[in-house]
N, C-alpha and C positions, 0 to 999 in steps of 0.2 A: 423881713424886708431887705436887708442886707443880702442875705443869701440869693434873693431875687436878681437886683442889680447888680450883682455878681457875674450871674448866670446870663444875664444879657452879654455884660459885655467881654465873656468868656465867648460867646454864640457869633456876638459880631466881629468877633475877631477871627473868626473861623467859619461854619459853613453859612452863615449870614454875610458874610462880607462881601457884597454885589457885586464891589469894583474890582474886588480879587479875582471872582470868578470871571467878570469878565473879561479880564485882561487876561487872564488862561485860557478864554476860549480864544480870544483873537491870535493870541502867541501858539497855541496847538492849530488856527486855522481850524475851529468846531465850526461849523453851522449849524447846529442846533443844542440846545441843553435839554434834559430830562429834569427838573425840580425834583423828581423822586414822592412823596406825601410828606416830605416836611414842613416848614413855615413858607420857604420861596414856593413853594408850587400853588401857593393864595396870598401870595402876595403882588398886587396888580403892577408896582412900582416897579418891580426885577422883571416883569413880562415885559412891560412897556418900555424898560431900557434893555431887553434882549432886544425889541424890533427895533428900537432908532438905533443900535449896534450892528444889524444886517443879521443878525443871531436868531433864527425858530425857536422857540419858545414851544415847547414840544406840551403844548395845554390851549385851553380858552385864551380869547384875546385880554387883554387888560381892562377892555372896559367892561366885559363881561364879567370878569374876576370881581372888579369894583361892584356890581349891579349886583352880583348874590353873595356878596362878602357882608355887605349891609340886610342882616339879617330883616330889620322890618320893609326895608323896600323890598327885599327880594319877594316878603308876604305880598306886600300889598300889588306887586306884577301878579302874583300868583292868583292874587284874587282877583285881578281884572281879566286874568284868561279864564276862570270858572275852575281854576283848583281848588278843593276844598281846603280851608286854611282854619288853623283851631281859632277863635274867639277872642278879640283880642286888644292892642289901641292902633290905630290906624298912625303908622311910622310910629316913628321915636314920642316919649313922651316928654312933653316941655317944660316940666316940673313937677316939686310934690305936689301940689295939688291938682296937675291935673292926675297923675295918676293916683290920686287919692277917689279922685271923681271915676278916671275909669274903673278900675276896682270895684266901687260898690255896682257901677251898670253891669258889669258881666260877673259877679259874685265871687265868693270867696270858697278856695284856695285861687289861688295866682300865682304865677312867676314873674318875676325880673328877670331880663334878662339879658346881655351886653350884645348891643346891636352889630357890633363888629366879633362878637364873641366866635367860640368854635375850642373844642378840645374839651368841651365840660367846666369849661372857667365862667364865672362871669355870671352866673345864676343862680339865684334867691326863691325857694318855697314861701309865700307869706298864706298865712291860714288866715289871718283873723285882720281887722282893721287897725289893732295897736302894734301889731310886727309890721306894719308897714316902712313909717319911717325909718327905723333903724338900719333895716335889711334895705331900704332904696340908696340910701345913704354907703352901704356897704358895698352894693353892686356898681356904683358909680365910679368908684375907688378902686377895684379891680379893675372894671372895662379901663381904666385912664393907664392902672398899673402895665396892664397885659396889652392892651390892643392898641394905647393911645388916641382912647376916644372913649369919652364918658357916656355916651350916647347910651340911652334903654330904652326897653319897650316890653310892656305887659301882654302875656295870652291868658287864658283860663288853665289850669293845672288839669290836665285829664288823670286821674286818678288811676295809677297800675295798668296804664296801658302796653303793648305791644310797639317795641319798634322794630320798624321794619321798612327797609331803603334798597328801593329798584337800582341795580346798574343800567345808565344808558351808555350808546357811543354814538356821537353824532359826526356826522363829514361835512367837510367844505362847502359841499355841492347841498345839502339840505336836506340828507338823507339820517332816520336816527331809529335805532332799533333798539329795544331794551333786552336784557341777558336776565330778567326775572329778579326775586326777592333777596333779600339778606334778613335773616331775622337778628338783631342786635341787642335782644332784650335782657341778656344776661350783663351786666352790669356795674361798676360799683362808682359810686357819685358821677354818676354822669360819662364814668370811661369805660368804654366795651371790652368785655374779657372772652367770651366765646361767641361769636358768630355761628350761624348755619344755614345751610338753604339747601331744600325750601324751608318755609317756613308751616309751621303747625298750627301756625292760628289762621291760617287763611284758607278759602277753597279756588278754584280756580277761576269759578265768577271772580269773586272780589280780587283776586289777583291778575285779571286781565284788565281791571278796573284800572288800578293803581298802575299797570304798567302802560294802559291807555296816556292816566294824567302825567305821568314823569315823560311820554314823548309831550303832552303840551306843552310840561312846564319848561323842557329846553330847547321846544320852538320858540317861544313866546320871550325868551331869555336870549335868543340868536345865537343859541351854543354850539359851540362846537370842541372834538375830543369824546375824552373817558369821562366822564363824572357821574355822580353819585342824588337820586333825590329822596333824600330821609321821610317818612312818615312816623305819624304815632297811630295805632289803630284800638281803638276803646274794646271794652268788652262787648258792645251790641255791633262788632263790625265797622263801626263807622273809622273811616281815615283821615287825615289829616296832615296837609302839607308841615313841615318843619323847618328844614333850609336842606340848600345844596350845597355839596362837596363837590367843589371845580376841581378835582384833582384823581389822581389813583387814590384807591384808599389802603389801607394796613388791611382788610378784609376780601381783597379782590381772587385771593388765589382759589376760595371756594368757588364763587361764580366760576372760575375758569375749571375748575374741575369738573364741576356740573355740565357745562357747555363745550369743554372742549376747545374752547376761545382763548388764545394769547392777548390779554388784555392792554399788556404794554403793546405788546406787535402792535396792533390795532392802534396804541395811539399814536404812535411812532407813525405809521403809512398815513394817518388821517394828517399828521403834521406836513408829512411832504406832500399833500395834494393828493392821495390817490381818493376813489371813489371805495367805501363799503363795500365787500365784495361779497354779503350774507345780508339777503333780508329778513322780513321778521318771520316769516313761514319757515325761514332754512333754520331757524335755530332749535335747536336739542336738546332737552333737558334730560340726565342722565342720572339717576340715585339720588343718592344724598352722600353735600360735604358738608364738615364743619372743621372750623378754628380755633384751637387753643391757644393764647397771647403770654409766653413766659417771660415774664419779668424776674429780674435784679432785685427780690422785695423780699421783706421779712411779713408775712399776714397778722402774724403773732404781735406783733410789733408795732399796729397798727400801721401796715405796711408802707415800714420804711425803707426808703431805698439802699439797697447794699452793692458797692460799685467794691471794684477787687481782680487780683487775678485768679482765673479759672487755671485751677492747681489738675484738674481733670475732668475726659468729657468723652460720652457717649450716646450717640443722636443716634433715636432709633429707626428703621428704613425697610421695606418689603412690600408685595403688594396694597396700591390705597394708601400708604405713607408716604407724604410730603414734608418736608423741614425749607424755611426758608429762616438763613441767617448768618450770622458773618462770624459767629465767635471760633474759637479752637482752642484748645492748651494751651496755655501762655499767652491767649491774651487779656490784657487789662480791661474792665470796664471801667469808665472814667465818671466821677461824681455827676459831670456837668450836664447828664444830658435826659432822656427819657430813658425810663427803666427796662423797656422793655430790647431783650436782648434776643429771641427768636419763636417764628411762629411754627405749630405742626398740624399739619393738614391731612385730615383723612378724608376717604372716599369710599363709599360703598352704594350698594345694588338699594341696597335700605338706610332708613334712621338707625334701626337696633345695629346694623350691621357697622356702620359709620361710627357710633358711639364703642361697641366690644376693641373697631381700630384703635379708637382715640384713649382704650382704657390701656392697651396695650401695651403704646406708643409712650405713654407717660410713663408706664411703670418701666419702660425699657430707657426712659434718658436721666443720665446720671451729668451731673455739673458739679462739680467739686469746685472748693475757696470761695462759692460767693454764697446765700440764702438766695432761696425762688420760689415762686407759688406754686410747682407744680403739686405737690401734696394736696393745697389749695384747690386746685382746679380739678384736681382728680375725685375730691370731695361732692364737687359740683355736679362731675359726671356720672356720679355711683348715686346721684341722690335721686327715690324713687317719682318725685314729682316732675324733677326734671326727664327721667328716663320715661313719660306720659306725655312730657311736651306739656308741663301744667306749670307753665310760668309766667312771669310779666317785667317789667324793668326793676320792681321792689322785693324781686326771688333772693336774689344772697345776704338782703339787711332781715328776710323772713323766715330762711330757710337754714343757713351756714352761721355754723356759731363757731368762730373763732378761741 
């Protein structure tokens, strides 16, 4: 808990601090900010005091930010344009007993989950009717911890499903095309470690489907920008709405590898007014990417974070190799912040071909002075089921033994 309130107000004193940045973009004379995928770039308060600053706010408007930051309304819009949405209480629940009641209507396993939630915080597996209490109790305590708002709300637990989240980009003018799937199912408590697209659990029906309901759900939502709409999709195919990401996400350089699409460009031009200059016929799906996310972490260790300087470093590069990341020789990683210090991106004609890069590319990056997962991830990539494409979101608690 300490450590917690630490971290905040190490965070707000630095790239949270609104009034800082503000007063740096008026003193450089910015007109517009880029949030980056951090906390401001969902956070409606710093959009809403970019625009009454005369400052573009290079994302969705604030009130839109607000509207699918609250994870149960954002359902319940979802549900009123005909997205499919998992099962669930309609908004927030307004005590234990009413969520005791909803629970037993739509059956057990369940989650909890913090309605302002996001990052994997904030939600509760409950199996049975006596985990109830304790775990509603627990998740209310986090949402207030992390988000400042106790607020929950129950879906059904779909059991080892597939997640998997359409990119869209929507314009001013009312225009919105999607850039296809991100499969996200690789895993652990709820924080993504390898992405890739396309994805292997879907065929192109169902993924014209899904990429159908992600343009309703950011008509319907009056979106506008880059964002992201999450699904889960069960073993008989069926999909289901999750929440939206108003923001870039840490995953976007696959799509763009696949497509060919500069996705910040893109949202960059949509900020200054311009019109979409690609419909949805002009876009091009090329091979297969995927993402490896290296963290700062010990696995062994029950991955814990190892912040330090990088005493040495070699980031591996050649055709279909991508590295996006800021570190070098000498620099420090600092306790305060998310572990994750760079991503590496491969691209190939195929899946096997995309996977042999990404076996490549790990075995060629060397990071001296700190602990990292790549051992970890490279485990992941060598592992026969996953090289079948025979996995779900409970593959590394079923599959990787530490």
């Amino acid at each position: 808990m300490k450590q917690f309130v630490l971290d905040q107000q190490i965070h707000g004193k630095s790239y949270l601090n609104i009034k800082n940045i503000i007063e740096a973009a008026n003193i450089t004379k910015a007109d517009s900010i880029h949030p980056g995928f951090g906390f401001l770039s969902e956070n409606s308060q710093f959009a809403k005091i970019c625009e009454e600053s005369n400052i573009k706010f290079i994302g969705p408007s604030y009130k839109v930010i607000e509207l699918m930051g609250n994870k149960s309304n954002a359902k319940e819009l979802m549900k009123s344009a005909g997205v499919p949405v998992i099962p669930g209480s309609e908004g927030s629940v307004k005590g234990l007993k009413d969520a005791i009641k909803i629970a037993s209507e739509i059956g057990y396993p369940v989650m909890l989950k913090a309605a302002a939630g996001g990052g994997g915080k904030g939600i509760r597996i409950v199996n049975a009717p006596e985990e109830l209490e304790n775990n509603y109790n627990i998740v209310k305590q986090e949402a207030k911890l992390s988000f400042n708002d106790d607020e929950i709300y129950i879906e059904k637990f779909i059991r080892n499903p597939r997640h998997v989240e359409i990119q869209i980009l929507a314009d001013e003018q009312g225009n919105i095309i999607h850039l296809g799937e991100r499969d996200c199912s690789i895993q652990r408590k709820n924080q993504k470690i390898i992405e890739e697209t396309p994805s292997t659990a879907i065929d192109d029906k169902l993924r014209n489907k899904m990429g159908e309901a992600a343009i309703k759900a950011a008509k319907v939502a009056g979106y506008t920008s880059c964002g992201t709409i999450e699904f889960l999709v069960d073993s008989d195919k069926n999909f289901y709405f999750m929440e939206m990401n108003t923001r870039i996400q840490v995953e976007h350089p696959i799509t763009e590898e696949r497509t060919g699409i500069d996705i910040v460009k893109a949202q960059i031009r949509i900020a200054a007014g311009e019109t979409l200059k690609i419909k949805q016929k002009d876009v091009e799906f090329r091979g297969h990417s995927m993402e490896c996310r290296i963290n700062a972490e010990n696995p062994s260790k029950g991955f814990m974070p190892c912040p330090g300087t990088i005493t040495g470093l070699n980031l591996p590069g050649g055709n279909g190799v991508r590295i996006d990341t800021a570190i070098y020789e000498g620099y420090t990683i600092p306790p305060n912040y998310d572990s994750m210090i760079a991503k590496v991106i491969t691209h190939g004609n195929t899946r096997n071909e995309a996977i042999s890069k990404m076996k490549r590319a790990l075995e060629e990056t060397v990071i001296e002075g700190v602990d990292t997962n790549i051992d970890f991830l490279f485990e992941i990539i060598r592992n026969p089921n996953f090289i079948r494409g025979n996995f779900d979101t409970s593959f590394i608690e079923r599959e990787i033994k530490l």
